[in-house]
DOLORO-64692 format. One line per 10 residues: for each residue x, y, z of N, C-alpha, C. Coordinates in nm, 2 decimals, padded with zeros to 4 digits, m for minus. Atoms other than C-alpha are relative to their C-alpha. Layout:
N
X/Y/Z/X/Y/Z/X/Y/Z ~ ... .
//
This chain:
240
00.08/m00.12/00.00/00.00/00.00/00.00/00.09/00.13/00.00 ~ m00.04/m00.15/00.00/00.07/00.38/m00.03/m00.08/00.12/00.02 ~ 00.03/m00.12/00.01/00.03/00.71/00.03/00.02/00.13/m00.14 ~ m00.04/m00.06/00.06/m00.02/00.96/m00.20/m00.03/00.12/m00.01 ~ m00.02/m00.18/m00.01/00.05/01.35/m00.24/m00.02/00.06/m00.13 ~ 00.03/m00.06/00.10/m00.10/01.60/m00.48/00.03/00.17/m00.01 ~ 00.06/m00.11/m00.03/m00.09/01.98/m00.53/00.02/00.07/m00.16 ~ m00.04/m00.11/00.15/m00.13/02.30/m00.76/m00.06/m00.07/m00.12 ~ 00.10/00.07/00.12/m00.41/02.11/m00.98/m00.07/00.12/m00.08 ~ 00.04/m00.15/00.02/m00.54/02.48/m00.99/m00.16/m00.04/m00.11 .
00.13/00.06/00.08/m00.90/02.26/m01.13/m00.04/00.15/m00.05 ~ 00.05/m00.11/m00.01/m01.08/02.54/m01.31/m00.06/m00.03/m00.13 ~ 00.06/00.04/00.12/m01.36/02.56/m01.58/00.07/00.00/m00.15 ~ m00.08/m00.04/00.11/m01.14/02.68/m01.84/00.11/m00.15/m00.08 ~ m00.11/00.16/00.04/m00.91/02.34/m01.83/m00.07/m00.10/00.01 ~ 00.06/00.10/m00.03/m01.18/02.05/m01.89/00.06/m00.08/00.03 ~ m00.09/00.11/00.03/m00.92/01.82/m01.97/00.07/m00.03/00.18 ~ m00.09/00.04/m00.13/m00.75/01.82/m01.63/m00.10/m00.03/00.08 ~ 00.15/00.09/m00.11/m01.11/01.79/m01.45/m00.01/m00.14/m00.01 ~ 00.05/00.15/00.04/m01.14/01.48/m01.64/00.08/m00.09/00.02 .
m00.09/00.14/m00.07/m00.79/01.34/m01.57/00.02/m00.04/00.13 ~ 00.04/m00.03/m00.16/m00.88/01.43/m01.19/m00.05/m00.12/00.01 ~ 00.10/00.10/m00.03/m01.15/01.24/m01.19/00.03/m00.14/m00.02 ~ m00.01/00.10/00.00/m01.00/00.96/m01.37/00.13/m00.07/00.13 ~ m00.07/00.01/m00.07/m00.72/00.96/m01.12/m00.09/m00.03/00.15 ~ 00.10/00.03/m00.15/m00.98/00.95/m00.82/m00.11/m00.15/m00.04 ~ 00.02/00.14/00.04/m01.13/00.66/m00.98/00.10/m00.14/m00.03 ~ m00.08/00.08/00.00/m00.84/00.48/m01.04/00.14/m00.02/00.12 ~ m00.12/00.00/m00.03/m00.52/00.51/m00.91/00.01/00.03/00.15 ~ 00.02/m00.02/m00.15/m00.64/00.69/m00.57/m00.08/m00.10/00.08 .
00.05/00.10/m00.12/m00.86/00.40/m00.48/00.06/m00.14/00.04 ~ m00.11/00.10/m00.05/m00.54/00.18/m00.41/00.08/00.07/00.12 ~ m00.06/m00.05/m00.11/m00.41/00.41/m00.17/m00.09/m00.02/00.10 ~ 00.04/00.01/m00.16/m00.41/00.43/00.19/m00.06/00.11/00.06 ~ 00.00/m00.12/m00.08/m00.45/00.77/00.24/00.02/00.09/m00.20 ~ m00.03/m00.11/00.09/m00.46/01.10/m00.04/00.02/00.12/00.08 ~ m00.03/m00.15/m00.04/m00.33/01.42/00.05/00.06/00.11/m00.13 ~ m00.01/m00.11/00.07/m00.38/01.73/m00.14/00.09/00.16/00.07 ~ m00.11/m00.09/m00.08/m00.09/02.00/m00.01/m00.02/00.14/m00.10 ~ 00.01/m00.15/00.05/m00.25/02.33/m00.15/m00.09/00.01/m00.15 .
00.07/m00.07/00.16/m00.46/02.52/m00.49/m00.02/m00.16/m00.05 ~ 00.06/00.09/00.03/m00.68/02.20/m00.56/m00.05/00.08/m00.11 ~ 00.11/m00.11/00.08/m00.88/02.49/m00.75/00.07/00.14/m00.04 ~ m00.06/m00.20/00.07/m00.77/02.83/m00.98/m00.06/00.07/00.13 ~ 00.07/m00.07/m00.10/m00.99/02.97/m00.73/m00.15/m00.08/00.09 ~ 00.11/00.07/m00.07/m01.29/02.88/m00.48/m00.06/00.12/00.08 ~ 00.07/m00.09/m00.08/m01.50/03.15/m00.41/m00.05/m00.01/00.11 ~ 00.07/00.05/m00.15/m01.65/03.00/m00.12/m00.13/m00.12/00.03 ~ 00.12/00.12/m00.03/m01.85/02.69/00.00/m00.14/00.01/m00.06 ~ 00.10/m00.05/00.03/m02.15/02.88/m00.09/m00.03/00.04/m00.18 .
m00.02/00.03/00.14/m02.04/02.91/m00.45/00.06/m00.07/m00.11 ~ m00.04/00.09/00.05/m01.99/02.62/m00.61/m00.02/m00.01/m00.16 ~ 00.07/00.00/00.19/m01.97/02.62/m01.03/m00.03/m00.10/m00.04 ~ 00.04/00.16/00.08/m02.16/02.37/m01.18/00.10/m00.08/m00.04 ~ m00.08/00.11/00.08/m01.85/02.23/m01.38/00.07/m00.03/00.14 ~ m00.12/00.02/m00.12/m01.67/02.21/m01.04/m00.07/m00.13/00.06 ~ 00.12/00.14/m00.03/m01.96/01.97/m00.89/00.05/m00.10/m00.05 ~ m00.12/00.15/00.05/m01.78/01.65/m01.04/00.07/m00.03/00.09 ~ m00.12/00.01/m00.10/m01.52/01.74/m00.87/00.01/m00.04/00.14 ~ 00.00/00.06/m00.14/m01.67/01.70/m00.53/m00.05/m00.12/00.00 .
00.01/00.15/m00.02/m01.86/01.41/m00.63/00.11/m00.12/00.00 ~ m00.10/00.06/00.04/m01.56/01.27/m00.74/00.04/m00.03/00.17 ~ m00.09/00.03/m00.10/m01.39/01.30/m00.39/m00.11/m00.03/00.12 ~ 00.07/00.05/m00.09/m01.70/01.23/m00.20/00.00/m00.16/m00.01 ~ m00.02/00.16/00.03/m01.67/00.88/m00.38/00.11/m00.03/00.04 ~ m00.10/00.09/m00.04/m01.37/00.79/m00.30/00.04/00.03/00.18 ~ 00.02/m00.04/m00.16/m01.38/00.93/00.09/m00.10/m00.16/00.04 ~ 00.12/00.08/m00.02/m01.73/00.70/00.08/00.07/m00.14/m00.01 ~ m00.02/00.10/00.03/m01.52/00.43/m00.05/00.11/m00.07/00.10 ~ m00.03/00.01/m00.14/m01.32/00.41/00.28/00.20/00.06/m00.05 .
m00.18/m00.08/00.00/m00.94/00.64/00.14/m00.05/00.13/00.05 ~ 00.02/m00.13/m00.06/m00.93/00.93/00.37/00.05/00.11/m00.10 ~ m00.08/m00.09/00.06/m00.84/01.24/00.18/00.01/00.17/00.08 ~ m00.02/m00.11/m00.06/m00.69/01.52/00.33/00.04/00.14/m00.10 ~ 00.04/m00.14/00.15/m00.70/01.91/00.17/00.09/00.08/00.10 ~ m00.06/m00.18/m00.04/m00.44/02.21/00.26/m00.04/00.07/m00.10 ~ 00.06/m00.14/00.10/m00.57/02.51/00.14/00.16/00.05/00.00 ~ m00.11/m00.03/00.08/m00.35/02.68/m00.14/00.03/00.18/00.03 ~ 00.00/m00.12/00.00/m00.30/03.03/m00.22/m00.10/00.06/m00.12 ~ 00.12/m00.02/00.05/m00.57/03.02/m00.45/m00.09/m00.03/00.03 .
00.12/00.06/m00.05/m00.84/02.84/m00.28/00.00/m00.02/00.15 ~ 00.04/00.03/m00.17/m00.83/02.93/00.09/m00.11/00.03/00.03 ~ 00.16/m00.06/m00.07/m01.20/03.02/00.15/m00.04/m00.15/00.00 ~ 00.05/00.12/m00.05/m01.22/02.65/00.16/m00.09/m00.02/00.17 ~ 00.03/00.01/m00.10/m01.44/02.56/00.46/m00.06/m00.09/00.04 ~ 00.08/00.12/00.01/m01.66/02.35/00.65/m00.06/m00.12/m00.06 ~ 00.13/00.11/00.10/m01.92/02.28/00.41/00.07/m00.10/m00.09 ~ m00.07/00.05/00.07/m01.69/02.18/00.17/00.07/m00.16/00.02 ~ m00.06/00.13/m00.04/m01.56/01.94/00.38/m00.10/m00.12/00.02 ~ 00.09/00.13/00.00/m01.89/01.76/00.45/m00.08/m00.04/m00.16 .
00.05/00.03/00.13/m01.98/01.78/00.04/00.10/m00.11/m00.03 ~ m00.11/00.08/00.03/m01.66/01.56/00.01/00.06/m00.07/00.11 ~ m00.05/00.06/m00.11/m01.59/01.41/00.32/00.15/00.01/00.01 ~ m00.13/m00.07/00.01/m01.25/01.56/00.29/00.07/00.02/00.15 ~ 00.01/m00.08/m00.14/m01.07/01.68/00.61/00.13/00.13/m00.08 ~ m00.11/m00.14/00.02/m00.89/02.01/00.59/00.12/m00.04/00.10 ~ m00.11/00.03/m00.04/m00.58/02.00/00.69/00.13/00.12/00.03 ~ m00.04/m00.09/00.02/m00.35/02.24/00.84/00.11/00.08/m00.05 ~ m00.17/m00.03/00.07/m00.03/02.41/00.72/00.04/00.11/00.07 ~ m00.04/00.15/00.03/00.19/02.32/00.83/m00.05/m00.10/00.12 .
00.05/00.10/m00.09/00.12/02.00/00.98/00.12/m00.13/00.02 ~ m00.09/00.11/00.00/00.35/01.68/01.05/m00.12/m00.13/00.01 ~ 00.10/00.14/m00.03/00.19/01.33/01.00/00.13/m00.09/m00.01 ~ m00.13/00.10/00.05/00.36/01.01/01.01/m00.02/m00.07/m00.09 ~ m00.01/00.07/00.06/00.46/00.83/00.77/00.08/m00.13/00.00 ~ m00.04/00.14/m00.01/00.53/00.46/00.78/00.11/m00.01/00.06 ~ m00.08/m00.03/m00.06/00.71/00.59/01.10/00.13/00.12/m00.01 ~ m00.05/m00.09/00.10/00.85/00.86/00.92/m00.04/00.15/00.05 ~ 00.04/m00.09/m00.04/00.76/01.18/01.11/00.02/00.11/m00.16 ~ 00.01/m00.10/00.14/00.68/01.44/00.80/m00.03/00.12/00.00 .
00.11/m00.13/m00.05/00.61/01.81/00.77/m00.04/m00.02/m00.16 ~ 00.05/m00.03/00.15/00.35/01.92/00.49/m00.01/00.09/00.00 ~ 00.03/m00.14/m00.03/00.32/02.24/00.39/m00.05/00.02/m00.13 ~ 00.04/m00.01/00.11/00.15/02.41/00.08/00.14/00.05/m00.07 ~ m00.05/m00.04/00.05/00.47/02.59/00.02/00.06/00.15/00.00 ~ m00.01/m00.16/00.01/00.43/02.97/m00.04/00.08/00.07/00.15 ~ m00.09/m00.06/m00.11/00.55/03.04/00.33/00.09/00.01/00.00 ~ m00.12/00.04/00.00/00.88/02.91/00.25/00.04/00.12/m00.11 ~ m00.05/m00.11/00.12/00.91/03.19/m00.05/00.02/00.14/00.07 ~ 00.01/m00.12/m00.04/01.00/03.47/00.17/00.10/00.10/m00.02 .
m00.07/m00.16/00.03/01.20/03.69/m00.04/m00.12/00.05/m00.08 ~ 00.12/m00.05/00.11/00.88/03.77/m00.25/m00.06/00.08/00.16 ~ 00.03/m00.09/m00.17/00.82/04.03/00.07/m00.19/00.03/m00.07 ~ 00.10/m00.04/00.01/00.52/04.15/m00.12/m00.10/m00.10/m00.03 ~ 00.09/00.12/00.00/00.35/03.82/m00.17/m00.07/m00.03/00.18 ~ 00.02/00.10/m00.16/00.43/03.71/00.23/m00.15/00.15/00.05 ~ 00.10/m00.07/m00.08/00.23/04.04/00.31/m00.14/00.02/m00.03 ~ 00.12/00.07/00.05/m00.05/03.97/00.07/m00.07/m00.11/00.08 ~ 00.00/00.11/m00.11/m00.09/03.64/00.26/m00.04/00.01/00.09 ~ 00.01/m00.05/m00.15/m00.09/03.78/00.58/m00.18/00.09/00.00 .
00.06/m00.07/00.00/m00.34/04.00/00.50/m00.17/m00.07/m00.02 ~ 00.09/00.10/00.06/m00.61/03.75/00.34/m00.02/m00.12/00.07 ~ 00.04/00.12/m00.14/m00.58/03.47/00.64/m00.10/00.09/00.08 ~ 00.07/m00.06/m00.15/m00.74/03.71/00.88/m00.09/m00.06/m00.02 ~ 00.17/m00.01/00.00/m01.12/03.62/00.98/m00.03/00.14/m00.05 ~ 00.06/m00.12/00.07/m01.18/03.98/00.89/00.01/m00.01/m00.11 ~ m00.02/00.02/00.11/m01.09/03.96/00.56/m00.07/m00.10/m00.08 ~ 00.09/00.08/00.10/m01.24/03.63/00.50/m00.17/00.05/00.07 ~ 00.15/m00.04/m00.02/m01.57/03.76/00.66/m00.05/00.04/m00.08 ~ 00.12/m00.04/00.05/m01.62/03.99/00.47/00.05/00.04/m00.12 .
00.03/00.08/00.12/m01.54/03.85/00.13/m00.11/m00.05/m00.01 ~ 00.08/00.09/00.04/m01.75/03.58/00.19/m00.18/00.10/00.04 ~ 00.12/m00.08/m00.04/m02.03/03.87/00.28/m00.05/00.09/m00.14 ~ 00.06/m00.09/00.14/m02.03/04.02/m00.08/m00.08/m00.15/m00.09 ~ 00.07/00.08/00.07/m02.21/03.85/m00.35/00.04/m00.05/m00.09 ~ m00.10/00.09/00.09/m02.10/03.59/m00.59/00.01/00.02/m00.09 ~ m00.04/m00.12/00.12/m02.10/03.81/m00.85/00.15/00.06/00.02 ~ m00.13/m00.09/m00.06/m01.86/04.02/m00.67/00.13/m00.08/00.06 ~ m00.15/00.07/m00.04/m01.64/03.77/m00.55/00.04/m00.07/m00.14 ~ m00.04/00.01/00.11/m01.63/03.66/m00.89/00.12/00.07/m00.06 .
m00.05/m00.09/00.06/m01.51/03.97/m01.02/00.16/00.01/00.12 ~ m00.15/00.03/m00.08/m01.24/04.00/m00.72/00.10/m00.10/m00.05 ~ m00.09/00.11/00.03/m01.11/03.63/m00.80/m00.01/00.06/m00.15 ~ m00.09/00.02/00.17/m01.04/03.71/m01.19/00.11/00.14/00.02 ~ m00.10/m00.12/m00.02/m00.83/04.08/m01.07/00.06/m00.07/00.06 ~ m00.06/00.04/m00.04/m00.72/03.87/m00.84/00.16/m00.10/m00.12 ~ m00.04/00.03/00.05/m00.58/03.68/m01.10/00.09/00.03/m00.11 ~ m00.02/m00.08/00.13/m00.50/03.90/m01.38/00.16/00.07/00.14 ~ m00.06/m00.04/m00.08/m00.26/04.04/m01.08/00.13/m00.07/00.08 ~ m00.09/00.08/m00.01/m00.07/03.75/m00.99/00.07/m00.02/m00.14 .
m00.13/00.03/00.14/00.03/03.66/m01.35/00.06/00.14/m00.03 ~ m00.12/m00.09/00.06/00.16/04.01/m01.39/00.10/00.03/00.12 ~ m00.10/00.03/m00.12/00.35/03.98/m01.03/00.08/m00.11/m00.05 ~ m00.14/00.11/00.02/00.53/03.64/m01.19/00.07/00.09/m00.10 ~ m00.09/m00.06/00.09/00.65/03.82/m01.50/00.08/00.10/00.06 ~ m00.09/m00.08/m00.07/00.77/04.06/m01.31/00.10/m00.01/00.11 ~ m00.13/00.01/m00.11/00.97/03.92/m01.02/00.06/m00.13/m00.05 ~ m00.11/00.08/00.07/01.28/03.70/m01.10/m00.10/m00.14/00.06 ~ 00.04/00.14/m00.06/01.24/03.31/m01.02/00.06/m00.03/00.08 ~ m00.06/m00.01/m00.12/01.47/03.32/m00.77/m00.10/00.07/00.08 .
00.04/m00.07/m00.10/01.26/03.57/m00.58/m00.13/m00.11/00.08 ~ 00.14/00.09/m00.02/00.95/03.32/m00.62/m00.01/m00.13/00.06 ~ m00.05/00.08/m00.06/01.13/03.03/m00.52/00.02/00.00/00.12 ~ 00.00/00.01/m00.12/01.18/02.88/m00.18/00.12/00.05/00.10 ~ m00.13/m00.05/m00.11/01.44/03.08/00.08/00.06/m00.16/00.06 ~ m00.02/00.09/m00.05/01.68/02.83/00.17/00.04/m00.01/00.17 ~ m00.06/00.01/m00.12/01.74/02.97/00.53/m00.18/m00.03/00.03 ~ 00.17/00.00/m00.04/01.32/02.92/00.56/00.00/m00.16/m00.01 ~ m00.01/00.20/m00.01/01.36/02.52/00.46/00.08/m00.01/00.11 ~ m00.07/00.01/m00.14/01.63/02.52/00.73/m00.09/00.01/00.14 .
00.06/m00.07/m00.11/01.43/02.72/00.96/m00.13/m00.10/00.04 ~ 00.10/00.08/m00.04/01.12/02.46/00.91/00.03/m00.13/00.06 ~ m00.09/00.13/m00.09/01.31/02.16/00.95/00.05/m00.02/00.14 ~ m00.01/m00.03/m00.15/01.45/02.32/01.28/m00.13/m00.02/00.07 ~ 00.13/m00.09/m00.09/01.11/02.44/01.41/m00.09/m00.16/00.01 ~ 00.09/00.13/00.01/00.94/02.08/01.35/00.06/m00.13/00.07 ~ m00.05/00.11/m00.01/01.20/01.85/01.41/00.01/m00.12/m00.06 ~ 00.00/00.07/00.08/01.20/01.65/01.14/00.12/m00.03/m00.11 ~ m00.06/00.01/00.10/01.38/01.54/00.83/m00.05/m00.06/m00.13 ~ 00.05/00.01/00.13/01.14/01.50/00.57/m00.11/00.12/m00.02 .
00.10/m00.12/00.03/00.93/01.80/00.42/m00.05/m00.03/m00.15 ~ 00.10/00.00/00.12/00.67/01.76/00.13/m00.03/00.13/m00.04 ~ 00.08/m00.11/00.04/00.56/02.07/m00.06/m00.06/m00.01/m00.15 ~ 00.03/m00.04/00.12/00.40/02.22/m00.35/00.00/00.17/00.01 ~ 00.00/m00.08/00.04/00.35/02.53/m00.47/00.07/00.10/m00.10 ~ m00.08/m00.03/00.07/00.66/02.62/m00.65/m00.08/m00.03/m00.15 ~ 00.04/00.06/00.11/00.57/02.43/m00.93/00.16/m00.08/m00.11 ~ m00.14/m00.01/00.02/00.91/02.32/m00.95/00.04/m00.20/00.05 ~ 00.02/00.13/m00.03/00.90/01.93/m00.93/00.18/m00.07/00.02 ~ m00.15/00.05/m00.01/01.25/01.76/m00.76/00.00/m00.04/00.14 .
00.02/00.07/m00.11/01.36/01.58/m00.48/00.19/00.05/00.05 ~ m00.08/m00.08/m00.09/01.62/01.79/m00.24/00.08/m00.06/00.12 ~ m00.08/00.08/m00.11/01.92/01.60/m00.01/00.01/00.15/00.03 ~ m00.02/m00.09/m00.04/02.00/01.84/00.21/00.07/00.01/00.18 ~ m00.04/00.02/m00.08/02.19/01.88/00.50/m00.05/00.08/00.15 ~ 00.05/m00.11/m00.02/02.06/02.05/00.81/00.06/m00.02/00.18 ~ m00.07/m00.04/m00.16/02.27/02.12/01.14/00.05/m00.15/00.07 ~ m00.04/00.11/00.01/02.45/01.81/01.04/m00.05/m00.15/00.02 ~ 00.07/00.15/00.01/02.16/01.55/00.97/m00.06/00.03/m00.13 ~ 00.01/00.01/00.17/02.07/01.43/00.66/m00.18/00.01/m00.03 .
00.16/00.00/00.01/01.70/01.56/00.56/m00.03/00.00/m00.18 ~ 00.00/00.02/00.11/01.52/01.53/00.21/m00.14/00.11/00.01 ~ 00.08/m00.06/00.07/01.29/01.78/00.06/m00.08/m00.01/m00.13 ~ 00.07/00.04/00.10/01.04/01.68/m00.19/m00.15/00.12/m00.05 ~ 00.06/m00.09/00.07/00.90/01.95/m00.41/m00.12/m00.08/m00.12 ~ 00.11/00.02/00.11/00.54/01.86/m00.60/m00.01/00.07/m00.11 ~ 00.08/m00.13/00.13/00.44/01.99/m00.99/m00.11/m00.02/00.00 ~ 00.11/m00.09/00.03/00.20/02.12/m01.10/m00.09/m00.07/m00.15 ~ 00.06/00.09/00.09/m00.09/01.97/m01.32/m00.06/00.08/m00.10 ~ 00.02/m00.09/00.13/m00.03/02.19/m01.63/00.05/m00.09/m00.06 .
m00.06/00.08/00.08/00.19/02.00/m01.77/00.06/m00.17/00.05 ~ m00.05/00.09/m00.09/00.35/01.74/m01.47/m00.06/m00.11/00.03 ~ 00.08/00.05/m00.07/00.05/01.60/m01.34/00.06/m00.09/00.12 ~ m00.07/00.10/m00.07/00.29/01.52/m01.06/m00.10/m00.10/00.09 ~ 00.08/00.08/m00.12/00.20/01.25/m00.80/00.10/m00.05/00.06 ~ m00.08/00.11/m00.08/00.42/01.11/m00.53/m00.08/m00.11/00.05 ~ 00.05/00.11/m00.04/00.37/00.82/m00.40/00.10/m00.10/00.10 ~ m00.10/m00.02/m00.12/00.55/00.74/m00.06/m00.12/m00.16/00.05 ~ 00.07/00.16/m00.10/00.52/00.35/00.09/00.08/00.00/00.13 ~ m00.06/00.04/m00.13/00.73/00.20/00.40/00.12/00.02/m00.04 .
m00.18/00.01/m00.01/01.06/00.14/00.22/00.04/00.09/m00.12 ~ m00.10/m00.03/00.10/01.09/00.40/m00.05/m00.13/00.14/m00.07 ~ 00.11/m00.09/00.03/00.88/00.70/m00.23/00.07/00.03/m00.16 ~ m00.05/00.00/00.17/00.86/00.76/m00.66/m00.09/00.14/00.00 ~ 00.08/m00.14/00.02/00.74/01.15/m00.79/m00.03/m00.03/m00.15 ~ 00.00/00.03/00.15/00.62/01.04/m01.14/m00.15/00.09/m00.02 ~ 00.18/m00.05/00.06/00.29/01.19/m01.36/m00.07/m00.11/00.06 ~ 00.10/00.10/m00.03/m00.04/01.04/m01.28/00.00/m00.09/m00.10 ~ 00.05/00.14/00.06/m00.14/00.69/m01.39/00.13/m00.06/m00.05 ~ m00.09/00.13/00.03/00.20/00.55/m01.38/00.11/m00.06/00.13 .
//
């Protein structure tokens, strides 16, 4: 048996094709695992529990079936889809999950994280971020109308892609005194992420013990998937 890690699927009506290899992936391949875990932006955006887009609906059936079918699946919200909430979680029997978190793995103490924290020379992202966790903020979002949160998530959008072209890839990339710093702070020596979009598997040394960092891609082009058992972990595309 195994475990297996996903992130940065960024689902969104615009990409049917990737809904559809979702789905076939939650029908196949995820119902041999032991466990799924999604580590961040399952969704381009998610306006809020309360606004669900028809083409998106699949998508939870999709993961209510395989919850139903007895594989837990756990959800970290991304940087595109934190208004994830409750409801969401009882449409899909999902559990939220928080970031970061440490689970174990097949004795394996682990941190997960979605990622973006670790990017902290991008100063004007981390303060973005900060700003958009508050409860105030998500209050009162989720207090306009889904019209209006519409229109927010696509500025929103149109705003980030002109923040990548504009800052280096270095800047967007992960600080390496921040992976240090996490690994300290947790006590561990294995870290999963996503969000880079930057798919690779990281030795690393860290106050002279030997830790591994494992970076997720992104299901534009990657459709990464790890896949972590007792004696060994592979990062390949889905369905192989």
């Amino acid at each position: 048996m195994s475990t297996l890690f996903i992130a940065d699927l960024h689902l969104s009506t615009e990409r049917p094709e990737i809904i559809a290899l979702f789905l076939r992936f939650l029908e196949q391949e995820a119902t041999q695992a032991e466990a799924l875990y999604i580590l961040g932006d399952l969704f381009e955006a998610w306006l809020g529990d309360d606004a669900v887009q028809p083409e998106l609906q699949e998508v939870l059936t999709g993961l209510k079936k395989l919850t139903e079918s007895g594989v837990p699946v756990f959800v970290m919200v991304g940087n595109r889809d934190f208004l994830l909430g409750e409801t969401f979680e009882k449409m899909t029997g999902c559990t939220l999950l928080d970031d970061p978190s440490v689970v174990d793995l097949y004795g394996t103490p682990t941190l997960l994280m979605h990622g973006d924290t670790l990017c902290t020379d991008d100063v004007d992202y981390q303060a973005f971020r900060q700003q958009v966790r508050t409860p105030q903020w998500r209050k009162a979002v989720l207090a306009k109308s889904i019209a209006e949160r519409l229109q927010m998530a696509r500025e929103a959008r149109a705003q980030s892609q002109a923040h990548t072209r504009e800052k280096s890839a270095e800047i967007m990339d992960v600080n390496a005194q921040a992976v240090e710093d996490a690994f300290r702070q947790h006590g561990v020596r294995r870290l999963i992420h996503g969000h880079t979009h930057r798919p690779a598997v990281h030795e690393l040394s860290v106050d002279g013990k030997n830790t591994t960092r494992i970076v997720l891609g992104d299901w534009y082009q990657q459709t990464s998937v790890l896949k972590v058992t007792a004696d060994d972990f592979s990062l390949t595309p889905a369905g192989q």
